[in-house]
C-alpha positions as CSV (number, residue, x, y, z in Angstrom):
1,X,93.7,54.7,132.9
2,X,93.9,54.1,129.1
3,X,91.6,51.7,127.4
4,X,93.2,49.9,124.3
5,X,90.4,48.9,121.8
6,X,91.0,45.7,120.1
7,X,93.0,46.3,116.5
8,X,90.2,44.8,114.2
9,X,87.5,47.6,116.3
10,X,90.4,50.4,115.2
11,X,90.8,49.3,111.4
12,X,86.9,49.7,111.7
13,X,86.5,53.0,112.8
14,X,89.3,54.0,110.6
15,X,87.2,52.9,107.8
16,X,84.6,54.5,108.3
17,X,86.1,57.4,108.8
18,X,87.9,57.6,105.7
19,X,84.3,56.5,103.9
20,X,82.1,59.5,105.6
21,X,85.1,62.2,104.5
22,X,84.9,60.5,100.8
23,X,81.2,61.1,100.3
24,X,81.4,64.5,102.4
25,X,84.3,65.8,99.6
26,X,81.7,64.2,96.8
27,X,78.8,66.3,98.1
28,X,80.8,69.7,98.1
29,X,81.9,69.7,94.5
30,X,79.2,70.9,92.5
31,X,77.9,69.2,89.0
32,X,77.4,70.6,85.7
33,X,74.4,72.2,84.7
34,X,72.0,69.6,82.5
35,X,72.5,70.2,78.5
36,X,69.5,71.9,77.2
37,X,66.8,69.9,75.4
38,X,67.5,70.2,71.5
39,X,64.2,71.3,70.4
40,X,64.8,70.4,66.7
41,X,67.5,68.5,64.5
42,X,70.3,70.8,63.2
43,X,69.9,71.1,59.2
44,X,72.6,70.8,56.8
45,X,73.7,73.7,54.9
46,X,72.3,74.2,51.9
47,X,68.9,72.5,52.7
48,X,66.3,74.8,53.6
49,X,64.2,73.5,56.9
50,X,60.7,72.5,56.6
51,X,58.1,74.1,58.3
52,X,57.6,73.0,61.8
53,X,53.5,72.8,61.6
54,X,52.5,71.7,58.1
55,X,49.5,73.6,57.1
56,X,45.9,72.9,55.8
57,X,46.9,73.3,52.3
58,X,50.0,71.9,52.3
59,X,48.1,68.8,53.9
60,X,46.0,68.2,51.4
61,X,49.0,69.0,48.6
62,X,50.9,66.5,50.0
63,X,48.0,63.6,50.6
64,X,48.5,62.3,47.0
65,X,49.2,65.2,45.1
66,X,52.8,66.3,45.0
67,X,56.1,66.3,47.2
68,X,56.1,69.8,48.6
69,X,57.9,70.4,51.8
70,X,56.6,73.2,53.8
71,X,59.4,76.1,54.4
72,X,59.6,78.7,56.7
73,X,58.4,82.1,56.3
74,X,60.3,83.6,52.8
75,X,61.0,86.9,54.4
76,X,62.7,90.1,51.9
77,X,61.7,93.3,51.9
78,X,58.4,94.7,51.5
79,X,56.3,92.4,49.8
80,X,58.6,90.1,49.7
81,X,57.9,88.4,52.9
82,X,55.7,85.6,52.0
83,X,54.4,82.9,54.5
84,X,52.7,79.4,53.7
85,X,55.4,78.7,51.3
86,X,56.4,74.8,50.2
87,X,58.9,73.6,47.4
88,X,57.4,72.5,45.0
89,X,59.4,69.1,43.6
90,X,57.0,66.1,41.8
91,X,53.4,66.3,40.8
92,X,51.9,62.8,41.3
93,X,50.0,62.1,37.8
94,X,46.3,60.2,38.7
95,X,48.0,57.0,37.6
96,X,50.5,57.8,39.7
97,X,53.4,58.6,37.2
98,X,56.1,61.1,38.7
99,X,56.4,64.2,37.2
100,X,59.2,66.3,38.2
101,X,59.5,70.2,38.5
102,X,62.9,71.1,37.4
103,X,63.9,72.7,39.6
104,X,62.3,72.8,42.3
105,X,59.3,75.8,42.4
106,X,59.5,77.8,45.7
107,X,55.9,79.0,45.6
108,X,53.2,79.9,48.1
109,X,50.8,76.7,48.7
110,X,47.7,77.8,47.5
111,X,49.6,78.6,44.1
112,X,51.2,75.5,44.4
113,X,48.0,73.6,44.4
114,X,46.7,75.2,41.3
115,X,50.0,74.5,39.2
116,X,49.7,70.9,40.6
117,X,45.8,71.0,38.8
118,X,47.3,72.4,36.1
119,X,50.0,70.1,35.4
120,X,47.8,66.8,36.0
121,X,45.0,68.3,33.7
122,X,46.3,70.5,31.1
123,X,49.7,69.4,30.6
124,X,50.4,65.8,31.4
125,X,47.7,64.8,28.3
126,X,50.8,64.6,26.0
127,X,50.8,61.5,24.8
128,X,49.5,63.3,21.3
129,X,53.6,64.1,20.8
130,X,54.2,60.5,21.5
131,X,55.2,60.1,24.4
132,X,54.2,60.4,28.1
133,X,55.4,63.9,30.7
134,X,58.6,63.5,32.7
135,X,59.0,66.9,34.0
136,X,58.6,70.6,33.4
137,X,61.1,73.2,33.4
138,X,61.0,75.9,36.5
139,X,62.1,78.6,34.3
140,X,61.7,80.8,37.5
141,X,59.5,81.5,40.6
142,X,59.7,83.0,43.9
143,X,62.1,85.7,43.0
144,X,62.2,89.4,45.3
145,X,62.7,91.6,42.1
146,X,60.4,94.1,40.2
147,X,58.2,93.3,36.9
148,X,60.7,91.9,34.1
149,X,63.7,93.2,36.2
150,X,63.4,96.8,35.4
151,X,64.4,99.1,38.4
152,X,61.4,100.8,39.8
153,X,59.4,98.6,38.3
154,X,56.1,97.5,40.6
155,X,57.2,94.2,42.2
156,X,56.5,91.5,40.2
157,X,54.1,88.3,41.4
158,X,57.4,86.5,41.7
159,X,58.4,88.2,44.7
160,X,55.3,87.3,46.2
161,X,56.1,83.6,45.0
162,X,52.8,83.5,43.3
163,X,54.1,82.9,39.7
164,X,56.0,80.6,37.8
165,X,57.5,80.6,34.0
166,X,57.6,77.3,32.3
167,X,59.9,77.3,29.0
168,X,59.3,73.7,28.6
169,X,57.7,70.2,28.8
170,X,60.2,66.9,29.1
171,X,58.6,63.7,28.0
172,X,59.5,60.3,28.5
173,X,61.4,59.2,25.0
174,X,63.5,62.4,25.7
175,X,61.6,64.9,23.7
176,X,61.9,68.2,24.8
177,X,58.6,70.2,24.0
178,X,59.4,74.0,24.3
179,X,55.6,75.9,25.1
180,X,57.0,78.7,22.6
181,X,58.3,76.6,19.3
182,X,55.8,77.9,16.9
183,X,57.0,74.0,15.2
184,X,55.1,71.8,18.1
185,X,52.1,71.1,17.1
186,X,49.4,74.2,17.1
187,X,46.2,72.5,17.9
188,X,48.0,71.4,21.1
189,X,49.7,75.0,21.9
190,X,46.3,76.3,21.8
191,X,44.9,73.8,24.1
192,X,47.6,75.0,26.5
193,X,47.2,78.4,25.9
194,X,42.9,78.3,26.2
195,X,43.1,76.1,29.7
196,X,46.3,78.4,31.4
197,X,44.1,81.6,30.5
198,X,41.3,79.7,32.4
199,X,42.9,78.5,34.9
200,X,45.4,81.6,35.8
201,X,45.0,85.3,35.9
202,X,47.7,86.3,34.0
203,X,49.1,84.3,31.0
204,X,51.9,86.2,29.5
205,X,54.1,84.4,26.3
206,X,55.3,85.5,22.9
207,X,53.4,88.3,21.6
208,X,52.9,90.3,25.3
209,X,55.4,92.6,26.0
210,X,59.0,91.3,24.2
211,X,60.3,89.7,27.9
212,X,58.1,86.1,27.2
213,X,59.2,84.9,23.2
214,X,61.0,81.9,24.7
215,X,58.5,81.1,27.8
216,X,55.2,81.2,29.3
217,X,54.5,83.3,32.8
218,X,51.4,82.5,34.3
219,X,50.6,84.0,38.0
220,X,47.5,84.5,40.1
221,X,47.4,88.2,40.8
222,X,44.2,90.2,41.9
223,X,43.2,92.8,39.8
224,X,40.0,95.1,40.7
225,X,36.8,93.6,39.3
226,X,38.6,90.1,39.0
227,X,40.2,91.2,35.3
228,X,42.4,89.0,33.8
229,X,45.1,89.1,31.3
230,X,46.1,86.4,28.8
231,X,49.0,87.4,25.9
232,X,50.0,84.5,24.4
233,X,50.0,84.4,21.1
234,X,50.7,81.0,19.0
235,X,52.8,81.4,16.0
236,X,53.4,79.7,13.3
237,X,56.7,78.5,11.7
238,X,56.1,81.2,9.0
239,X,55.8,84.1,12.1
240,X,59.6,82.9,13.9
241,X,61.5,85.1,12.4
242,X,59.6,87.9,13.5
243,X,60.4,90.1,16.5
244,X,58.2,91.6,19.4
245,X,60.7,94.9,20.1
246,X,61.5,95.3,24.1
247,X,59.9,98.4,25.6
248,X,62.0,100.9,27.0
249,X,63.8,100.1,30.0
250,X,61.9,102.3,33.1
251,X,64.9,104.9,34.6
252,X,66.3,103.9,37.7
253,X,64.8,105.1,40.9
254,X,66.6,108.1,42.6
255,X,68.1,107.1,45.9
């Protein structure tokens, strides 16, 4: 004997029939993996990334100091792989003028924090020449290359970024003072000259070795017994015209 269900008990069990298969299909197809957490924001070319832990130093550069992003380890060969490095961009005078470093110095942060000294000091007390300091020219600093260039030359402190070579001073009414123009005032190239020699162990201008007539290298390098070297000598107008010759070029190193 067949039992007919009433219609409206068939559409039911049709439904949820057809419901049950739908989420039965849904469970068998697998999902995608999860995207993996990105552990740091992508940086645009060009623009080196800052140091993901800032450190002591650069701490205590940056409280009120200067703007100096940490980088990540400068890595080249041999020496060259320097760690603790920032870029070096504004000094922050005590009145809080802005002082630019142009460009930017890639140093190591404890040097850093002595040019910073320096600059707020020694060279910011300008206003002798009339006007107040802008910015400083970054003739060059962390470089991976040997003393003055020469091939086979013992590396130089700039590919150990602990050095930097300022050719000039910018001040405010557009005045460019050049450290090496025996025609800026001498009383105030000595000043320079007597607080650089204090405050770094080598200071090396016009008058040292014919590669520094037209700017001044001053770097912290260790020498046995703490010696120092400071060759800068300060001209007068009268001495221009008068050339340190260039020492012979060292021979390239045999392969």
């Amino acid at each position: 004997m067949t039992v007919k269900l009433p219609s409206a008990l068939v559409l039911l069990a049709a439904v949820c029939s057809a419901t049950c298969c739908g989420l039965s299909a849904a469970q068998a197809v697998p999902l995608p993996r999860p995207r993996p957490a990105q552990t740091s924001t992508p940086v645009p070319e060009g623009v080196a990334e800052e140091a993901a832990t800032p450190s002591a130093c650069r701490l205590r550069l940056t409280a009120e100091l200067a703007v100096a992003p940490s980088l990540p380890a400068l890595t080249g060969p041999g020496e060259c792989s320097v760690e603790d490095a920032v870029r070096l961009e504004v000094v922050w005078l005590a009145d809080k003028t802005r002082v630019a470093v142009t460009p930017p110095a890639i140093v190591r942060c404890i040097f850093a924090e002595v040019i910073v000294h320096w600059v707020r000091e020694d060279l910011a007390p300008v206003r002798s020449l009339g006007s107040a300091l802008k910015s400083i020219d970054n003739f060059d600093s962390y470089e991976c290359r040997g003393r003055n260039r020469i091939v086979g030359a013992k590396l130089s402190e700039h590919g150990k970024a602990n050095a930097i070579d300022i050719r000039a001073l910018k001040l405010a009414n557009g005045t460019v003072v050049e450290l090496t123009d025996p025609h800026v005032a001498k009383d105030f190239r000595e000043r320079l000259r007597k607080n650089a020699c204090a405050r770094f162990t080598t200071v090396l201008g016009p008058g040292s070795d014919g590669y520094h007539e037209n700017h001044v290298h001053v770097d912290l390098a260790e020498r046995a017994s703490g010696h120092r070297i400071c060759q800068w000598d300060v001209r007068e107008p009268s001495e221009e015209a008068e050339q340190v010759p260039l020492p012979l070029a060292r021979p390239a190193s045999a392969p």
